[in-house]
KETI-250558 format. One record per residue (C-alpha): residue in three letters; z, y, x. Coordinates in steps of 0.001 Angstrom, whole numbers, padded with zeros to 6 digits, always signed. Layout:
! residues N
ALAZYX ...
This chain:
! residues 426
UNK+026230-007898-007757 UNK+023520-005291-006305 UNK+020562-004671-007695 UNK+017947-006072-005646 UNK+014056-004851-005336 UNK+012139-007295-003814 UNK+007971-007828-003322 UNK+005339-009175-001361 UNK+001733-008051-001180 UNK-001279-008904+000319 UNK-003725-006674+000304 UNK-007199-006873+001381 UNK-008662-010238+001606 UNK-011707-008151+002939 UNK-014487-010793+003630 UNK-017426-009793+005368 UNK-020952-011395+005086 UNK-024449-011746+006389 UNK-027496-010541+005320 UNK-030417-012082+007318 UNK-033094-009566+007320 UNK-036347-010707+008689 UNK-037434-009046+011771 UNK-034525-006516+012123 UNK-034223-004490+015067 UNK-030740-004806+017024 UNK-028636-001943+016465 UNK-027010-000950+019496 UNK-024359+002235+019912 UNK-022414+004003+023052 UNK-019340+002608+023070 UNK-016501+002132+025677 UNK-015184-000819+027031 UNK-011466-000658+025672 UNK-009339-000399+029258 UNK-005650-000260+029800 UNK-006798+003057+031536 UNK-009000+004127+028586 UNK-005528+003453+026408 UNK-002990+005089+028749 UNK-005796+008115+029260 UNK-005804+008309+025209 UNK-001931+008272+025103 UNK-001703+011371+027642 UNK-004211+013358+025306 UNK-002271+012462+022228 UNK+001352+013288+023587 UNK-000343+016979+025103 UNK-001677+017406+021591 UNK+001959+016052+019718 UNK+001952+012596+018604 UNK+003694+013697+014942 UNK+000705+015931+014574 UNK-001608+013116+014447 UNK+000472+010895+012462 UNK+001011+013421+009635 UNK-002569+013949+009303 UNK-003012+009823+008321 UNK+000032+010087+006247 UNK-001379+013070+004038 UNK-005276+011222+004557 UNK-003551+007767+003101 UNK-001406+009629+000323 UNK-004295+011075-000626 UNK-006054+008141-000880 UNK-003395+006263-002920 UNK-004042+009003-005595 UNK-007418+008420-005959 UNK-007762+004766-005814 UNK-004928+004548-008278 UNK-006448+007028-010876 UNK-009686+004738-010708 UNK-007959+001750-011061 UNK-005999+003152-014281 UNK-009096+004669-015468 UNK-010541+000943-016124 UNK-006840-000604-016566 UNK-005219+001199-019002 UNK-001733+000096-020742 UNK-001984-002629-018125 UNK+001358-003143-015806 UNK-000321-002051-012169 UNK+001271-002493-008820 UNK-000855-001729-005438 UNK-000065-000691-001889 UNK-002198+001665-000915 UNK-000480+001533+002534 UNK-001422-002151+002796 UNK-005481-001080+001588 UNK-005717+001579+004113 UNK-004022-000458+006993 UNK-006982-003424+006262 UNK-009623-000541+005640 UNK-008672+001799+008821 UNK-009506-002063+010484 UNK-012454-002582+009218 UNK-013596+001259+010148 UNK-013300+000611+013730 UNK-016441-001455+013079 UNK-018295+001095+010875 UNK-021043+003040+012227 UNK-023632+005367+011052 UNK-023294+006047+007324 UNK-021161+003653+006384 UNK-019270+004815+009049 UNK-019219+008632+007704 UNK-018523+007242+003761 UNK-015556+005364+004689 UNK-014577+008495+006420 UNK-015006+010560+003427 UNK-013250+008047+001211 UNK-010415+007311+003506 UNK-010125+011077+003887 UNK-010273+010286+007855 UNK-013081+013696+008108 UNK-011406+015850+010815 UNK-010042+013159+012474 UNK-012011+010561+015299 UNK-011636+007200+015631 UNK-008959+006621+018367 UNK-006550+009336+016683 UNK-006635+007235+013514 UNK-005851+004109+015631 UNK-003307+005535+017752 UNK-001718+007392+014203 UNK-001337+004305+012816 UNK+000052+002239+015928 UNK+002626+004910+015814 UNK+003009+004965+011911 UNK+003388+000957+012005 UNK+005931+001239+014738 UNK+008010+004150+012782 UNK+007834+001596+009482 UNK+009270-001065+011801 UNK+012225+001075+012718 UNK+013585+000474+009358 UNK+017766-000236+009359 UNK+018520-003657+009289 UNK+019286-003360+005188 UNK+015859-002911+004759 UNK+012891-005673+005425 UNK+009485-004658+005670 UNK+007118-006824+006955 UNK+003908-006105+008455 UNK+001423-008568+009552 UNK-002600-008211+009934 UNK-005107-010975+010680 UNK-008968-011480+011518 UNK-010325-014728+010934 UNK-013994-015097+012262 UNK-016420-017867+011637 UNK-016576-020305+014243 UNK-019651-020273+016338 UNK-020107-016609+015268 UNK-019902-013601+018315 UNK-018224-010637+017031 UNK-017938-007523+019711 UNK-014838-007761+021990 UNK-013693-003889+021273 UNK-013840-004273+018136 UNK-011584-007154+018261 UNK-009200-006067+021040 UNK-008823-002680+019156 UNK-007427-003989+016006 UNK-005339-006786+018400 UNK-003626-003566+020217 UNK-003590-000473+017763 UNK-002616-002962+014346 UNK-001525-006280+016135 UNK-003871-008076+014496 UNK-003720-011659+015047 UNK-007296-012853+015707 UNK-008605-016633+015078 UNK-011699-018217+015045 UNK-011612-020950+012723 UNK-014348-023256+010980 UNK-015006-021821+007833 UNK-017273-024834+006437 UNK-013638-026908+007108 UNK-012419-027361+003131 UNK-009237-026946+004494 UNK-010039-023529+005991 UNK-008459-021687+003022 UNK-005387-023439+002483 UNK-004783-022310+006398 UNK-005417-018981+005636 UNK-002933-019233+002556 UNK-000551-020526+004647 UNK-000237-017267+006858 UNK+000154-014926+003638 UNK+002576-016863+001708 UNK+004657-016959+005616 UNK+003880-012904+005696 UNK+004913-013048+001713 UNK+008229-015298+002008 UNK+006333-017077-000599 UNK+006001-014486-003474 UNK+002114-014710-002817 UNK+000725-018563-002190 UNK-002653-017986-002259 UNK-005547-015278-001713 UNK-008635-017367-001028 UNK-010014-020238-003756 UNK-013145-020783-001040 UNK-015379-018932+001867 UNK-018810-018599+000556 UNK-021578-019713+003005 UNK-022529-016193+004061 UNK-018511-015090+004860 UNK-018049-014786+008499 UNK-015064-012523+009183 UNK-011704-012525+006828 UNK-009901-009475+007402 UNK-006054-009731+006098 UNK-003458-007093+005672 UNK+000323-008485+004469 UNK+003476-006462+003748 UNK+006972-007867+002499 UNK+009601-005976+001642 UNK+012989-006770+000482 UNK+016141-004585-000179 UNK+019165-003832-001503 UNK+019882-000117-003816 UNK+022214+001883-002360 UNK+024194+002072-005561 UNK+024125-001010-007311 UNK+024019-001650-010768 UNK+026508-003880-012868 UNK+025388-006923-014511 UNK+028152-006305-017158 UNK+026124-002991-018051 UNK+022684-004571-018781 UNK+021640-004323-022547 UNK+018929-005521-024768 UNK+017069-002436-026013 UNK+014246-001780-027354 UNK+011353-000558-024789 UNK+008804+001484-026546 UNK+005054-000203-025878 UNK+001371+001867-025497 UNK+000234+000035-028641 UNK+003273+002141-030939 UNK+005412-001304-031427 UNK+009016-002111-029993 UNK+009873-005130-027765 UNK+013723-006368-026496 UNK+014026-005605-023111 UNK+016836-005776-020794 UNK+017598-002410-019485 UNK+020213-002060-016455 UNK+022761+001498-016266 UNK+024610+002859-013649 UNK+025753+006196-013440 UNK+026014+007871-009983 UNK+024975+010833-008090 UNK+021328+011112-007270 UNK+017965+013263-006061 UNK+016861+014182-009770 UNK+014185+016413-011116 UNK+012206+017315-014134 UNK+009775+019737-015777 UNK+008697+020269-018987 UNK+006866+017115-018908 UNK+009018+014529-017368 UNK+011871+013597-015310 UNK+012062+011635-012412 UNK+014632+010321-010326 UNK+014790+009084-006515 UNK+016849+005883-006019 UNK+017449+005196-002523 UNK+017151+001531-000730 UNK+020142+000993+002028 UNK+021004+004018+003739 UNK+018049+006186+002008 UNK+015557+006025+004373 UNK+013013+004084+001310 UNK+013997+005149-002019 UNK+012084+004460-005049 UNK+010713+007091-007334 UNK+010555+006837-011274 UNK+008773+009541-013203 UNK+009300+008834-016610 UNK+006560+011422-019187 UNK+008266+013396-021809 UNK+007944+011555-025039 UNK+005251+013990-026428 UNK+003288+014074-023037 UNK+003026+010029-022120 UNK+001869+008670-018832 UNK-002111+009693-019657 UNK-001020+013207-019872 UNK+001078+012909-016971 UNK-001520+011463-014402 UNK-003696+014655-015383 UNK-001141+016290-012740 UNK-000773+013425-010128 UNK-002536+014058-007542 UNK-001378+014051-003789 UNK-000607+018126-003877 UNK+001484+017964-006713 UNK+003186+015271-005326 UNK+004388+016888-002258 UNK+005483+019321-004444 UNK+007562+017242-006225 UNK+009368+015938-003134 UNK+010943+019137-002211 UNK+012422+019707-005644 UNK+014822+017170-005858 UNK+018080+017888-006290 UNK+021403+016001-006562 UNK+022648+015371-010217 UNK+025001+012928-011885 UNK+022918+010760-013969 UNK+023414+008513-016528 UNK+020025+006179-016247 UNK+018685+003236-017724 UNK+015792+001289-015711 UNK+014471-002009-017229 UNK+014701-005156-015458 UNK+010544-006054-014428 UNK+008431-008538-012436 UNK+004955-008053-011918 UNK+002221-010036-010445 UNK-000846-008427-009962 UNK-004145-008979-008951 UNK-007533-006488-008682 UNK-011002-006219-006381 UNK-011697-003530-005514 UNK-015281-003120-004814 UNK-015987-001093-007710 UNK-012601+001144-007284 UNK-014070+001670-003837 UNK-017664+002565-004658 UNK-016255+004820-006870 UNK-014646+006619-004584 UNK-017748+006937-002380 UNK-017988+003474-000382 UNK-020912+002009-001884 UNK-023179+001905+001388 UNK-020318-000731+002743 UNK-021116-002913+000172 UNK-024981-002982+000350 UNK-026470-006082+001964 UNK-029697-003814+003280 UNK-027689-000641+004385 UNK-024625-001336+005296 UNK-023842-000815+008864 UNK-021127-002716+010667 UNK-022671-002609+014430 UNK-019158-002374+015969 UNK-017912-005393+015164 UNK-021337-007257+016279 UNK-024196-005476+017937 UNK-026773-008396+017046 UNK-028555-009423+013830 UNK-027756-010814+010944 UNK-026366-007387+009542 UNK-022700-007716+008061 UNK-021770-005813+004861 UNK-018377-006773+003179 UNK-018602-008771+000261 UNK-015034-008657-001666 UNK-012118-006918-000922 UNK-009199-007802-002905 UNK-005511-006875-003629 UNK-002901-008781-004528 UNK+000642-007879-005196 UNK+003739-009186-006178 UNK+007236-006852-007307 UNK+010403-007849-008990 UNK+013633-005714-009638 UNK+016493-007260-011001 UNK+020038-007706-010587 UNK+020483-011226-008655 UNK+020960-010962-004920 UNK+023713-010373-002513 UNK+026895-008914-003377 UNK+026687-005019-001558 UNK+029968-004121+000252 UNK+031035-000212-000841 UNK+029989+002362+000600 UNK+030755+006174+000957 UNK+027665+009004+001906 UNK+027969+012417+002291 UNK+024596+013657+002121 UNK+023707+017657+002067 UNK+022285+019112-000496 UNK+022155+021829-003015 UNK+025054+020310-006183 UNK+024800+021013-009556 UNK+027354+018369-010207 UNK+028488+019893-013334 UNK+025536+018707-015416 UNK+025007+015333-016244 UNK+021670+014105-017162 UNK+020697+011570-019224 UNK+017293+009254-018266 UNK+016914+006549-020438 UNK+013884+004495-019363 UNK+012798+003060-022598 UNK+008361+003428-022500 UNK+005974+003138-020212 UNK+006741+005238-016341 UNK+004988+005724-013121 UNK+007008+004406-009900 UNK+006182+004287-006029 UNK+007798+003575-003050 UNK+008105+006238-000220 UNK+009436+005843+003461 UNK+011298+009258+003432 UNK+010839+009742+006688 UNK+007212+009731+007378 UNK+006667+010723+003661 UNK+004232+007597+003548 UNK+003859+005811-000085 UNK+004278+002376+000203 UNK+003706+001365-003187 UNK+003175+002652-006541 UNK+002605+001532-009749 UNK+002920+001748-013719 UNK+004739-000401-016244 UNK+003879-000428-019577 UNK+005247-003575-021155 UNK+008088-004656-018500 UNK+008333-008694-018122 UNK+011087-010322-016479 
């Protein structure tokens, strides 16, 4: 039997509300009316300028990102199993800055690391991005799906609307959110998005929500060398707190992208025909994850990637399932957002160019990840890849405490998800 890694996540129930304030004056900007022409004018300018230009710039703005919002969310979650996508975040959050304007505008910029870049390149980067991602082989499933839900009886701004309908494919509904059965309808599209792994996001809609802004990726697939179910063994996994628990810890041996420093090793296993792989960096035993995430930052990282190198290796990964659930609001004022989330200053004129001001309310993340060794039976296969061979050492990785893990799409370089696991459950 293969080893299977499979997860859903929904990120970014971000829920918008109003703040009547008495005698406001209508904020009004120059915008354009989003045309076919205005689109197919944009495209020309991008292709003269190199489409994979662009797109590398949001790549290294939402690998940056990931960094930073997942060293503040360890910071106030520590020892704590943690699984996010920032992918999924910065999909709903480039969304929601197409209505931004003003300061807000300008902070989510800073935050999202989008400075240097205007609006319709980040929209067109990640059209293309989100078409590359659906490219994947047909041994890998990853699911995209983003939805705006707007309060019936409640005008939002057309652009605003047809630009996340065209540059995310957005699905846009207008629903009645004082309907008690509003939420479970809303549930209903993530656990379809989720295959079920996530039922439900939203308990209720306050009375001041008036937009729902949902961002929903599945993925499912198959290693590319599978591990034996006659090789899993109960050992003990080393916890934060200095105890021992029994965990079930799956081997292989095989050839594989490998590297290490004097403060951990880490190893790339690859999903189907290696275009996704995932990444373990386990700390030295004297250095720890705390020590480690002192040097994990989005520069080292891309260091990192180009030292690989193909080693036989003996390793030992725990069996884990994780379901996990944070908002974010204080992660993101952290990281310089707070003007989003202030009732009197935030400024959301795109998406509706009349009073009562919006200002988003909650944004939260929730994820879901299991890897295990039930699934479909994987039919052999032989790669040749290229590569620099030191097959004459063998290395030994025995994944017994707590290790950092993400996600990458090899091709674009873009981190689908990351994580930590400090007390595996299965």
């Amino acid at each position: 039997m293969s080893a299977k890694m499979s997860l859903g996540t929904i990120a970014l129930i971000l829920i918008l509300g109003v703040y009547h304030l008495p005698g406001a004056a209508m904020k009004l900007r120059n915008r354009e009316i989003y045309t076919d022409n205005h689109t197919n004018q944009m495209e020309d300018k991008l292709a003269q300028t190199g489409y994979m230009d662009i797109s590398m710039k949001l790549v290294s703005a939402n690998n940056q990102f990931a960094f930073q919002l997942f060293s503040e969310i360890h910071k106030s979650q520590s020892n704590k199993n943690i699984f996010i996508s920032p992918s999924s975040i910065a999909i709903a959050l480039s969304m929601t800055y197409n209505g931004a304007g003003g300061k807000t505008q300008e902070a989510m910029a800073k935050t999202l690391n989008f400075q240097g870049m205007s609006l319709e390149e980040v929209n067109h980067a990640n059209r293309q991005l989100g078409n590359l991602l659906n490219s994947l082989n047909s041994e890998i499933e990853l699911d995209i799906g983003n939805s705006i839900w707007t309060k019936k009886g409640t005008s939002f701004d057309q652009n605003f609307l047809q630009r996340n309908q065209y540059f995310y494919q957005s699905k846009v509904s207008e629903i009645d959110f004082n309907n008690p059965q509003t939420p479970d309808i809303i549930n209903n599209w993530v656990k379809d998005c989720t295959e079920g792994k996530i039922a439900q996001i939203i308990d209720k809609l306050e009375p001041d929500a008036v937009m729902v802004l949902l961002n929903a990726i599945y993925f499912k697939a198959n290693w590319e060398q599978e591990f034996s179910e006659n090789s899993t063994k109960e050992l003990p996994f080393n916890l934060p707190n200095g105890r021992q628990k029994q965990h079930p810890i799956m081997f292989q041996s095989s050839e594989n992208l490998y590297y290490e420093d004097e403060d951990f090793q880490a190893i790339s296993l690859p999903y189907g025909e290696g275009r996704v792989s995932m990444y373990i960096f386990l700390p030295r035993e004297q250095v720890g994850l705390e020590k480690f995430y002192q040097s994990l930052n989005d520069k080292n990282w891309e260091d990192w990637m180009v030292m690989f190198d193909y080693h036989k290796v003996n390793l030992g990964l725990p069996k884990f399932k994780t379901e996990y659930e944070v908002t974010l609001n204080n992660v993101l004022k952290s990281l310089g957002m707070e003007i989003a989330f202030d009732k009197r200053s935030a400024d959301f004129s795109g998406m509706r160019l009349t009073p009562p001001e919006l200002y988003i309310d909650e944004v939260k993340h929730k994820t879901f990840v299991e890897v295990n060794e039930t699934g479909t039976e994987a039919a052999a296969t032989t790669s040749v890849r290229m590569g620099t061979r030191s097959a004459e050492i063998v290395v030994n990785m025995l994944v017994d405490r707590p290790f950092f893990f993400a996600i990458r799409d090899n091709d674009s370089g873009t981190i689908l998800f990351m994580g930590e696991i400090t007390n595996p459950e299965t």
